[in-house]
C-alpha positions as CSV (number, residue, x, y, z in Angstrom):
1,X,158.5,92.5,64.0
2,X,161.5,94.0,62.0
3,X,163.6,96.7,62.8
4,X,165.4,98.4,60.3
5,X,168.3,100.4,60.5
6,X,168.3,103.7,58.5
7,X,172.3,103.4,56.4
8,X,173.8,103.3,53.0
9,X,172.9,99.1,53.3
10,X,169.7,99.5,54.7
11,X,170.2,96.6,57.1
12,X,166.5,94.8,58.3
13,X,166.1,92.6,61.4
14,X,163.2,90.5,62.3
15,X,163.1,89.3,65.7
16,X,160.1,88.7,68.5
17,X,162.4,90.4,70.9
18,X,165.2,92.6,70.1
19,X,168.2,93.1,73.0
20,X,168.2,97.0,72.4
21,X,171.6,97.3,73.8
22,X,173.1,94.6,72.0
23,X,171.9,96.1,69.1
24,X,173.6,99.3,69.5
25,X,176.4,97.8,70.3
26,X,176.6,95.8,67.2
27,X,175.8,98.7,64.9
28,X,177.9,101.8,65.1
29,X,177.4,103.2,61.8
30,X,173.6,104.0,62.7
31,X,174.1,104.3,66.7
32,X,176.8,106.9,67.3
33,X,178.3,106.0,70.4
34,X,180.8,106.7,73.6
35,X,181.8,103.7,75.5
36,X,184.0,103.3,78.8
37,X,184.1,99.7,80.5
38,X,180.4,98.7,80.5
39,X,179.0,101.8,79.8
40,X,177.7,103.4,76.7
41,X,176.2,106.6,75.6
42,X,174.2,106.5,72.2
43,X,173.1,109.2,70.1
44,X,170.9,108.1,66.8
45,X,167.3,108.9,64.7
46,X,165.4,105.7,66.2
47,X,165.9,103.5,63.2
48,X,161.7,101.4,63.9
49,X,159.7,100.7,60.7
50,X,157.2,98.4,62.1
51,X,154.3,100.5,64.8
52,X,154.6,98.5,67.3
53,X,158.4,96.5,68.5
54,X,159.0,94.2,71.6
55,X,162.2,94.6,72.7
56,X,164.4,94.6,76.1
57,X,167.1,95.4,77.7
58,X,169.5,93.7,79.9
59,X,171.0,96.9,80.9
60,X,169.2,100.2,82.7
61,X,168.5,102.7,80.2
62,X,168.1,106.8,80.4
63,X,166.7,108.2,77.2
64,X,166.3,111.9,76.6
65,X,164.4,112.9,73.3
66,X,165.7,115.5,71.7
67,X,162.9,115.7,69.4
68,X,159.8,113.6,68.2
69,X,157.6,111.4,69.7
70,X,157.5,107.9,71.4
71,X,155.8,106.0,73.7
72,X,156.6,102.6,75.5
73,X,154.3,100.3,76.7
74,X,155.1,97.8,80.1
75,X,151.9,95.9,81.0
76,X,149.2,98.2,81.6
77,X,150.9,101.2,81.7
78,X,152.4,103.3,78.8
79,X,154.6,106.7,79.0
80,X,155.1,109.0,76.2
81,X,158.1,110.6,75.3
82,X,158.1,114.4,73.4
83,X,160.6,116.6,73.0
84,X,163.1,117.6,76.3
85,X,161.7,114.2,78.1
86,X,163.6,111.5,79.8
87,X,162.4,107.9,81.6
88,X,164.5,105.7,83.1
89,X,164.1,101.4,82.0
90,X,165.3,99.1,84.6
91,X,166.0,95.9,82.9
92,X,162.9,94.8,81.4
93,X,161.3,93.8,78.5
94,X,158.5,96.7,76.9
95,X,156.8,97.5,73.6
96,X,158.0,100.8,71.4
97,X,155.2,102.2,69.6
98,X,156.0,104.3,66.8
99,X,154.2,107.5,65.1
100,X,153.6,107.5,61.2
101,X,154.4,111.4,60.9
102,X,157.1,111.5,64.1
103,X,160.8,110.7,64.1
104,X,162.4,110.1,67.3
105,X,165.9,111.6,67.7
106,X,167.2,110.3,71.4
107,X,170.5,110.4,73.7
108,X,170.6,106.9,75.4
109,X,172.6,105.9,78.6
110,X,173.3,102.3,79.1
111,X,174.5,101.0,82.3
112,X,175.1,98.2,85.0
113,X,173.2,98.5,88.7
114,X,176.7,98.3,90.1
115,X,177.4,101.3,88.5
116,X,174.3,103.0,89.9
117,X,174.9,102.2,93.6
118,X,178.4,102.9,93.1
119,X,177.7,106.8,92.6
120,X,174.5,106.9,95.2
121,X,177.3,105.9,97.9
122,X,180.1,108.5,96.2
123,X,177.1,111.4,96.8
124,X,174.7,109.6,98.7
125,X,175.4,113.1,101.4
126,X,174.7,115.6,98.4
127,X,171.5,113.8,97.9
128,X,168.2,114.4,99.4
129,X,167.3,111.2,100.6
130,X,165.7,112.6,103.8
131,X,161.6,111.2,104.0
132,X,161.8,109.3,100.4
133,X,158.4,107.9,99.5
134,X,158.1,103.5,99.0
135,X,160.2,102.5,96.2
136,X,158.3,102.4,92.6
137,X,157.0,99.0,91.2
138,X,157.0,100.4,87.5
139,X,159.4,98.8,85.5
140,X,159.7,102.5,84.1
141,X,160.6,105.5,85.8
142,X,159.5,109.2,84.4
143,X,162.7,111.9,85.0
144,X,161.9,115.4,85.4
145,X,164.5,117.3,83.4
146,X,165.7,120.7,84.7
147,X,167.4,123.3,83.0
148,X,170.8,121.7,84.5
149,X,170.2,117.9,82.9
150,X,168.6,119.4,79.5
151,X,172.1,121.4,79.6
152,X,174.1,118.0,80.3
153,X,172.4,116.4,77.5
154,X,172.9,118.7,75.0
155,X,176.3,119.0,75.8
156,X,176.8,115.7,75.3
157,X,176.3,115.9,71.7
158,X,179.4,117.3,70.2
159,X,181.1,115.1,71.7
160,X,180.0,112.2,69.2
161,X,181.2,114.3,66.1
162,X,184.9,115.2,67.7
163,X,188.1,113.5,66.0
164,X,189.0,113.0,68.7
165,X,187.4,110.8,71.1
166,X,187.1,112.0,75.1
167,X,189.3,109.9,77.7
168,X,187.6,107.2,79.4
169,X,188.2,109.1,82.8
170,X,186.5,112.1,81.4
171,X,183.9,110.3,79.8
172,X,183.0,108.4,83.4
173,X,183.4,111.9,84.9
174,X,180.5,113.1,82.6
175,X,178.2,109.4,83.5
176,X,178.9,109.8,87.0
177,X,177.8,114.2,86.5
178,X,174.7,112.9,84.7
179,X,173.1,110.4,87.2
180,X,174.0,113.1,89.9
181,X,172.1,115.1,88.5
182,X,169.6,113.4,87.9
183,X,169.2,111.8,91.3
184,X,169.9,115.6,93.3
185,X,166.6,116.9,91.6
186,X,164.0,116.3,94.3
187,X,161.5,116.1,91.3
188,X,163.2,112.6,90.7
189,X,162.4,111.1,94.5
190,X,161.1,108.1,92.8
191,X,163.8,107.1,90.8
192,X,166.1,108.2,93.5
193,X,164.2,105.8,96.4
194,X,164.5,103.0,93.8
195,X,168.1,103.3,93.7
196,X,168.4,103.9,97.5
197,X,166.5,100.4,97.8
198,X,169.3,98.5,95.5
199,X,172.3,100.0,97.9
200,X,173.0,96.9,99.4
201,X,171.1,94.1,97.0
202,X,173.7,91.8,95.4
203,X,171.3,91.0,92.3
204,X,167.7,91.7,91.1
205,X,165.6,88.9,93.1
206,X,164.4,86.3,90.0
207,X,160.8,86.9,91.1
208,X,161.1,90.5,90.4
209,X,162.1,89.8,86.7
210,X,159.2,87.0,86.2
211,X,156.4,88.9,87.3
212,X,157.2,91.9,85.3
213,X,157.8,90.3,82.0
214,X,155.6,87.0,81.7
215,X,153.3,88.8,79.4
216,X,156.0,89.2,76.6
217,X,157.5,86.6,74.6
218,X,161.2,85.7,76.3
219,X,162.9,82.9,76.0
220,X,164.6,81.4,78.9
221,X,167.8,82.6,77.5
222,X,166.2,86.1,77.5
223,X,164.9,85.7,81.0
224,X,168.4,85.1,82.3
225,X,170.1,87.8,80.4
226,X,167.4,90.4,81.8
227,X,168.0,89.0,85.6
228,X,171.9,88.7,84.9
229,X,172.5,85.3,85.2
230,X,173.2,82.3,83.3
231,X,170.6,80.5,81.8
232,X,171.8,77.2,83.9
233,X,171.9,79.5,87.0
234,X,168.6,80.7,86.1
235,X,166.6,77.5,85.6
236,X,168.3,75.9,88.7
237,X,167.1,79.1,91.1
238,X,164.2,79.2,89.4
239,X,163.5,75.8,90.3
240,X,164.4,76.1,93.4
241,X,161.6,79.2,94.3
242,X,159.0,78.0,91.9
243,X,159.5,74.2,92.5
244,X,158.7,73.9,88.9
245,X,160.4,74.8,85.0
246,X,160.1,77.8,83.7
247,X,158.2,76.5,80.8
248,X,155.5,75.4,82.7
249,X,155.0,78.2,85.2
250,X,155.0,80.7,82.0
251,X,152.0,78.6,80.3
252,X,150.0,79.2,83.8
253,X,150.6,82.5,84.4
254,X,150.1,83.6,80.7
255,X,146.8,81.6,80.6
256,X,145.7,83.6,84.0
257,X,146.1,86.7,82.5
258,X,144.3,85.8,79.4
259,X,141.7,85.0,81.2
260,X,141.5,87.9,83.1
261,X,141.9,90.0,80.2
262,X,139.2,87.7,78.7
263,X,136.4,88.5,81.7
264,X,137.3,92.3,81.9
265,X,138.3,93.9,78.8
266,X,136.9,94.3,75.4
267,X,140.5,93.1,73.6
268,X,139.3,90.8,70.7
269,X,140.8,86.7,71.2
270,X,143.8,87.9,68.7
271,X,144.9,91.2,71.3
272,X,144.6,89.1,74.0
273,X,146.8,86.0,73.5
274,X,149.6,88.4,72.0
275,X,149.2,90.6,75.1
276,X,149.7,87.7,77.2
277,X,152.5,86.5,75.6
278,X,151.6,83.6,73.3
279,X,152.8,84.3,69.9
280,X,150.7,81.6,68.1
281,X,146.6,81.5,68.7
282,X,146.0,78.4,67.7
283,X,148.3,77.0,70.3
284,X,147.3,79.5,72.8
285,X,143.4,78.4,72.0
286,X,144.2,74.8,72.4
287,X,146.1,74.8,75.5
288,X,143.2,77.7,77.4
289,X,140.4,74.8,76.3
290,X,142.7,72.6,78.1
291,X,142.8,74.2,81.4
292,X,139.4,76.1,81.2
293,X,137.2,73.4,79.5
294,X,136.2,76.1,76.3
295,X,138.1,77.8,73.6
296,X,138.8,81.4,74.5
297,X,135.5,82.5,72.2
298,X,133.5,80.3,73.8
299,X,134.5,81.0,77.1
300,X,133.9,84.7,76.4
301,X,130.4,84.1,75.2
302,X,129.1,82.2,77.8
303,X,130.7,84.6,80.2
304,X,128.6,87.5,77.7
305,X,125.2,85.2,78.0
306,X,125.9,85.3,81.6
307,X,126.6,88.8,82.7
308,X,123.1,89.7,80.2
309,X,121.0,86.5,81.8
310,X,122.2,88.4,85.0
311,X,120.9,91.9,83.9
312,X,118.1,90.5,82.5
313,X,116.7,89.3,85.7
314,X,118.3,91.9,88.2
């Protein structure tokens, strides 16, 4: 996967995961940006090459497209972005697909869950949190954008260009304005119960952050930096729920889902170890023979010769 960033040095980065944020971070001259403590506002032309890029973040993320086209991919479930859209990431790992005759021109709002209960307890009586439905699963959060947040956002924009940069108490003013905003709409009760449900958690349970990203291609490092924690706190609570490594407990999950994705979809054995999370086939065929007895093609045909021996005599 490369990622290639659009400047007079045309700087190119190949990765299997790229840390969006950390990427931003490292390279103002593409990503114009505001910062204030752990916060950062971005404004750039989405510098992709390649069609499809795995990447995460170990921040939540609110982008607004200004204009073009994008969709990301979490497991099963994709959401496109077009013009005037937002979504909200929690921290997650996800797949940016890219269109051959679209740009993708985007505002992009980091920040820290602290920072998000923080201003649901400032304005938690503004906010209509009366009857909210159960707390989404998705990883990925669609925003409905009014006329007031489309305003917000657009306003935002000159601010990138001025000599003079805004103060960081104006500039938190303007973050903390935003996600009221957002949150007040009662188009946005699902990204609003989700936030409601994190008022009092200390930090993301680690369970929460496994079963949403074994099917992409972390390292344990990555892991730890998506569930905020180090990556000796990480493998010690992890051993403590799973009662095994993280290694291990990867391989089995990521073989259960190719399996699955082996008995009910029509992905070819290529698709399906990369959707799983294996980056190299021939390792991923050797070690499915060794817990299912066959190589992934032959598992799938006798499955085939099955399911027609099975018609044939229905």
């Amino acid at each position: 996967m490369k990622l290639r960033a659009e400047c007079n040095e045309n700087v190119l980065i190949s990765a299997d995961m790229v840390n969006v944020y950390e990427f931003k971070v490292a390279h103002p001259e593409m990503f114009k940006q505001l910062a204030v403590k752990d916060m950062l506002f971005v404004f750039y032309k989405c510098p992709q090459v390649d069609e499809l890029l795995n990447l995460f973040t170990n921040y939540n993320q609110i982008a607004f497209t200004l204009r073009g086209k994008k969709t990301v991919h979490h497991k099963e479930k994709s959401w496109t972005l077009t013009d005037n859209t937002s979504l909200f990431f929690r921290r997650t790992a996800y797949q940016a697909e890219k269109y051959k005759y679209y740009d993708w021109e985007v505002l992009s709002f980091f920040f820290q869950d602290e920072f998000l209960r923080r201003v649901f307890k400032e304005y938690r009586q503004y906010l209509p949190i009366e009857d909210l439905p159960h707390p989404p699963t998705d990883m990925l959060i669609e925003i409905n954008v009014n006329e007031t947040t489309r305003a917000f956002f657009y306003g935002m924009i000159p601010y990138f260009s001025q000599k003079t940069l805004p103060s960081e108490s104006m500039l938190e003013l303007k973050f903390k304005e935003l996600l009221f905003n957002v949150l007040a709409d009662p188009c946005n009760t699902d990204l609003l119960s989700y936030v409601s449900s994190i008022e009092d958690q200390y930090k993301t349970p680690l369970w929460q952050v496994m079963e949403a990203n074994y099917t992409f291609n972390l390292s344990v490092e990555e892991f730890a930096c998506i569930a905020q924690r180090s990556a000796a706190t990480f493998k010690r609570e992890f051993q403590e729920h799973y009662k095994t490594s993280p290694g291990k407990w990867l391989t089995r999950k990521r073989l259960e889902h190719a399996k699955l994705l082996l008995d009910t979809s029509k992905k070819n054995v290529s698709e399906i170890a990369y959707a799983s999370g294996f980056e190299n086939l021939s390792h991923f065929s050797r070690i499915f023979k060794e817990k299912y007895d066959l190589p992934p093609i032959q598992y799938r045909n006798r499955l085939k010769r099955s399911t027609e021996d099975q018609g044939y005599f229905s």
